[in-house]
C-alpha positions in Angstrom: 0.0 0.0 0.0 1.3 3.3 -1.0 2.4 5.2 2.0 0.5 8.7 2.3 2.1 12.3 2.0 0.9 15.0 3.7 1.2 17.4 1.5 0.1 20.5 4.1 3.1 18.6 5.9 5.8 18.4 2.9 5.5 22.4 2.5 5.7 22.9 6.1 2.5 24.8 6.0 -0.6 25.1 8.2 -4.4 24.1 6.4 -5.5 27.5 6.3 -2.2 28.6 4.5 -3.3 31.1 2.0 -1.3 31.4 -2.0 1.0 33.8 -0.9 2.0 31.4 2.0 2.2 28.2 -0.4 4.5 30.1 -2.5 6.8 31.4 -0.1 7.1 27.8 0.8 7.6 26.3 -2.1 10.1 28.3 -3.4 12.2 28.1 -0.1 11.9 24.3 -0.5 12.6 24.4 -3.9 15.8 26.4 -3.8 17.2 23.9 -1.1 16.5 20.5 -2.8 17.0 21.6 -6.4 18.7 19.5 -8.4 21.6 22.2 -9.3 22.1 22.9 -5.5 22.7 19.5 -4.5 23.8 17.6 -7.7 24.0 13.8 -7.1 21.6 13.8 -4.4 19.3 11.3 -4.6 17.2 12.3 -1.4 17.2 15.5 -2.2 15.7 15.0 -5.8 12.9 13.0 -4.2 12.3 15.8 -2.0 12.5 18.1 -4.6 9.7 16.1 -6.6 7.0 15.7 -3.1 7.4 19.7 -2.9 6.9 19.9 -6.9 4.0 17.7 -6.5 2.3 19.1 -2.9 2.9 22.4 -4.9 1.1 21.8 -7.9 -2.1 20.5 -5.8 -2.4 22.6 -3.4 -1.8 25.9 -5.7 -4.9 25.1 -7.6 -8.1 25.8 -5.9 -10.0 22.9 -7.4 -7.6 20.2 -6.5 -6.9 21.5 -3.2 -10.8 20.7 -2.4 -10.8 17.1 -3.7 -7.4 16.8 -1.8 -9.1 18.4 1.4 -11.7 16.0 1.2 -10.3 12.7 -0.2 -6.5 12.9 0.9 -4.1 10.8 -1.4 -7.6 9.6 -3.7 -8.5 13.2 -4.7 -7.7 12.2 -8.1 -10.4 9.9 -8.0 -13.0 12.0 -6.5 -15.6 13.0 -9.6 -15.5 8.9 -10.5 -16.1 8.3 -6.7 -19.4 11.5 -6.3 -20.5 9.9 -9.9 -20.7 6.5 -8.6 -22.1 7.3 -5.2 -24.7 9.7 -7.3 -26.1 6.5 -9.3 -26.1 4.5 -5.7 -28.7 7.0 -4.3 -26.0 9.0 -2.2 -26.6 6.1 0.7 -23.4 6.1 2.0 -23.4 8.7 4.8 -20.9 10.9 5.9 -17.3 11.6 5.7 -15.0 12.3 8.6 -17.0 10.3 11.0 -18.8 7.3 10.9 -21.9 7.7 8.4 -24.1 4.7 7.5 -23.4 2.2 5.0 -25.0 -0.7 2.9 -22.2 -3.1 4.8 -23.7 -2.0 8.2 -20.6 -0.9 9.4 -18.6 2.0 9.8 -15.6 4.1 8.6 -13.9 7.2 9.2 -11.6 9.0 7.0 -8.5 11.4 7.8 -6.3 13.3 5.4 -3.2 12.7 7.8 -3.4 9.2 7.3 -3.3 8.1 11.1 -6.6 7.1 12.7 -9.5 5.7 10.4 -9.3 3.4 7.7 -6.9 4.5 4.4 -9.4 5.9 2.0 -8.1 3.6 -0.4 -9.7 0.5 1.2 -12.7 2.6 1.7 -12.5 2.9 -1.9 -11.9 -1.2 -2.2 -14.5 -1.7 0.4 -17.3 0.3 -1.5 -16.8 -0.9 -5.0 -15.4 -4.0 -5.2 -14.3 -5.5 -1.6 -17.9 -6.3 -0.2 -18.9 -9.6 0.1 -15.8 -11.0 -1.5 -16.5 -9.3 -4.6 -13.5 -9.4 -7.4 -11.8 -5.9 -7.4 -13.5 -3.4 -9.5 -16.7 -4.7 -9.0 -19.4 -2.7 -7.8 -22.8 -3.0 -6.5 -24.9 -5.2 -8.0 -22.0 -6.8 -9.8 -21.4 -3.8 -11.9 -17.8 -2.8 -13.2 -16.1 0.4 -11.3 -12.9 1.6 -13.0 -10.4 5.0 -12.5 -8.5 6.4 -14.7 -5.0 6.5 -13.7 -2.9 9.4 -12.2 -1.2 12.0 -14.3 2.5 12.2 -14.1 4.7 15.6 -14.4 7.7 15.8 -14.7 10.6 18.5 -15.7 13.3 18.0 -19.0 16.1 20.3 -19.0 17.9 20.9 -22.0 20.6 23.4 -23.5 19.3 26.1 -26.4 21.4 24.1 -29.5 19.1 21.1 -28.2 15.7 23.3 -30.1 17.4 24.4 -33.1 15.9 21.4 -35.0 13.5 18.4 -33.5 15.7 16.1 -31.2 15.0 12.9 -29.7 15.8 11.8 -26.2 15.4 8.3 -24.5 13.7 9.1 -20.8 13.1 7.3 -17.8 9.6 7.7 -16.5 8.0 5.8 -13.7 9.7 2.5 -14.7 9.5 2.4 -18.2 11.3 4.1 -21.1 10.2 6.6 -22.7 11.5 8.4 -26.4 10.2 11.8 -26.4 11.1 14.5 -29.4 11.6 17.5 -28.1 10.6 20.5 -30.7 12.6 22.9 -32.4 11.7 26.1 -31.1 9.8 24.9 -27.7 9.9 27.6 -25.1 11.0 27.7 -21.0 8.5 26.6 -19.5 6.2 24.8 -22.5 4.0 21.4 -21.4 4.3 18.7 -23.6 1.3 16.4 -23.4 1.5 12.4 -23.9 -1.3 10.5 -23.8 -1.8 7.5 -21.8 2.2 7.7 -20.5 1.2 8.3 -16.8 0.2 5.8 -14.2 -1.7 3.0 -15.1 -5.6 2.8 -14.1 -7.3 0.3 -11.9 -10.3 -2.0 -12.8 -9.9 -1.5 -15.9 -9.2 2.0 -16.4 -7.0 4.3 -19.0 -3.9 5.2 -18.0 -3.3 9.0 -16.7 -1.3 11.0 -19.2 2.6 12.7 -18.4 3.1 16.0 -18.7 6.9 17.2 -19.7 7.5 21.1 -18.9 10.8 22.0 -20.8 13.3 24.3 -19.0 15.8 25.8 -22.0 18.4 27.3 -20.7 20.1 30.0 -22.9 23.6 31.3 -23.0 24.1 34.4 -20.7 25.3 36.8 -23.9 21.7 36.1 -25.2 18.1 37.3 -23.8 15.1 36.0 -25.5 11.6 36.8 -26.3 9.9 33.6 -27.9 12.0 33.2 -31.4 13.8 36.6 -30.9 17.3 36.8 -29.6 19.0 40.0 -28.3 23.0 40.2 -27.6 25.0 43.0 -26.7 28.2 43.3 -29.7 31.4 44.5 -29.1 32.8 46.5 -31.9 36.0 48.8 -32.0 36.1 52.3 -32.1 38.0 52.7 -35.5 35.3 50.2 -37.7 32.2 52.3 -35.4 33.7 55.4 -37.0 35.0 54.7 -40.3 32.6 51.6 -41.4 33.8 47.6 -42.2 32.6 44.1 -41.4 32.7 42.1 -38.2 32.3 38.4 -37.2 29.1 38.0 -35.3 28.7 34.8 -33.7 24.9 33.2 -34.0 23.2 30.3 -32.6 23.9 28.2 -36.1 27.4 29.8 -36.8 29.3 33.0 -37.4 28.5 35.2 -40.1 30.0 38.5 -41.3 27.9 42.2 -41.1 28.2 45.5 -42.3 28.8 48.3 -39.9 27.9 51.7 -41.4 30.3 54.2 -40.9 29.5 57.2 -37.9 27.5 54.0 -36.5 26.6 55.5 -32.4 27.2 53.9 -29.5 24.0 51.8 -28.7 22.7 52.1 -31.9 20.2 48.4 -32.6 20.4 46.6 -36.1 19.1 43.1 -36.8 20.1 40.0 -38.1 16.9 39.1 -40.1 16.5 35.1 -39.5 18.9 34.2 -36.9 17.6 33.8 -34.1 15.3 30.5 -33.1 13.1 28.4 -34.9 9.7 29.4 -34.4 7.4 26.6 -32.7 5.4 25.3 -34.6 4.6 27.9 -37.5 7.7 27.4 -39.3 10.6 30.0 -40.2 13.2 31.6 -37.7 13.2 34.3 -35.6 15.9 37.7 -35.8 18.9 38.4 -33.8 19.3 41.8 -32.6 22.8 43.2 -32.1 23.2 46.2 -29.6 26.4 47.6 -31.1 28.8 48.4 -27.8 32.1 51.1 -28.4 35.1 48.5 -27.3 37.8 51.6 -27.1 41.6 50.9 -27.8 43.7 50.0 -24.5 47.6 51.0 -24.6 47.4 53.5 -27.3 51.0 54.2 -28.6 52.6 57.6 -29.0 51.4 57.9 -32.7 47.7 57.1 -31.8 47.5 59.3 -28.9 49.0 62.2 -30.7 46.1 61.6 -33.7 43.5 61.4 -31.1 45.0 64.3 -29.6 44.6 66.2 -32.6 41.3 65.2 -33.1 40.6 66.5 -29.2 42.1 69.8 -30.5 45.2 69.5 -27.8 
């Protein structure tokens, strides 16, 4: 039997704790156990994963209701109201002991100490009674639950979505090869169907949910396909004009600097920046053009730049 988390527990938080509260926690949490704090760590990446998942429940209002009420089942809650819906709602209350058609009673606690686990509640109502086969419900009818969805996070470098690219993962047992597309954001949720955890009684399998986290070089800042870079050029080619080497995401090309170009001044590389996700075609590079001034000038080049000063 799966042991139960708490999740109020794992973020360190009371019941009542409001969003700001759950995201001051989480983000404390997170910073400690993240994977690029303590690299290597196997306990620390599990713990990284409970706050990840107590996080993503409790953040949204809707699951943190189910959760409230059904503990580690919430998943299974609308399949559990449905089926107690088309049993005439006859099976009391929750929390204490309510009537049911066994005649006995059960209690149910989201810390998982006293009262039965609210998973053999769950085998109790629908398929444990009378020594009815799992998944079986009253009157010999089939009960099945779709299983749990699965999320998990893919990190990968910015030359890894300049053109589709496969990777081989390891998800909940099994593996997995997943293309990753050219262009895909920080942040971006790939959908796979029927990847997650397997139902019961019958039931599809949830789906996995893979969040992308691109990292991108420190010389760039991007917006969507758009890259933007700071460029060095020297003083002499941002006066007089000539070509520099500018380095891009798919290789160095050569551009025209106009002559009397200013300090600061913004031109763009049409085309070389990302590929765009899923529409096709590539977004630009912008250069800002930065004055590098000459270091160690010799007596010849400070006496021209000293007649140019009009000393």
């Amino acid at each position: 039997m799966a042991q139960f988390i708490d999740y109020y527990q794992t973020l360190g938080v009371d019941k009542s704790a409001d969003e700001k509260q759950l995201k001051k926690a989480f983000r404390k949490l997170a910073r400690k156990y993240h994977p690029d704090v303590a690299p290597n760590d196997a306990e620390a990446e599990q713990q990284f994963k409970q706050v990840n998942e107590a996080y993503a429940v409790l953040s949204d209002p809707e699951k943190r209701k189910k959760y409230d009420k059904y503990g580690k089942d919430w998943e299974h809650a609308d399949a559990f109201e449905q089926a107690r819906q088309q049993q005439g709602g006859g099976f009391g209350g929750f929390g204490g002991g309510g009537g049911n058609p066994f005649g006995g009673q059960y209690t149910y606690t989201t810390g998982g100490g006293e009262g039965a686990d609210f998973s053999d509640f769950f085998r109790d109502m629908f398929g444990g009674a009378g020594g009815g086969a799992a998944g079986a419900g009253f009157g010999g009818r089939s009960r099945s639950f779709r299983g749990r969805d699965i999320e998990a996070e893919l990190r990968v470098n910015m030359n890894d979505i300049l053109e589709d690219n496969k990777q081989v993962l390891t998800v909940n047992g099994k593996q997995l090869r997943v293309t990753i597309p050219q262009g895909v954001e920080d942040g971006q949720t790939l959908r796979l169907r029927g990847q997650g955890s397997p139902g019961a009684g019958g039931g599809p399998a949830g789906d996995l949910y893979i969040t992308f986290r691109v990292s991108t070089p420190p010389e760039y800042r991007r917006e969507g396909a758009d890259l933007y870079k700071e460029q060095e050029v020297d003083l002499y080619t941002m006066l007089l004009g000539g070509k520099i080497t500018v380095q891009t995401p798919t290789g160095a090309v050569n551009f025209p600097v106009a002559e009397n170009t200013e300090n600061g001044k913004r031109v763009r590389l049409k085309g070389k920046g990302l590929p765009k996700y899923k529409s096709g075609g590539h977004g630009d590079l912008y250069l800002d053009l930065r004055v590098k001034l000459p270091t160690q000038l010799n007596a010849e080049e400070r006496a021209a730049f000293s007649k140019l000063a009009g000393r």
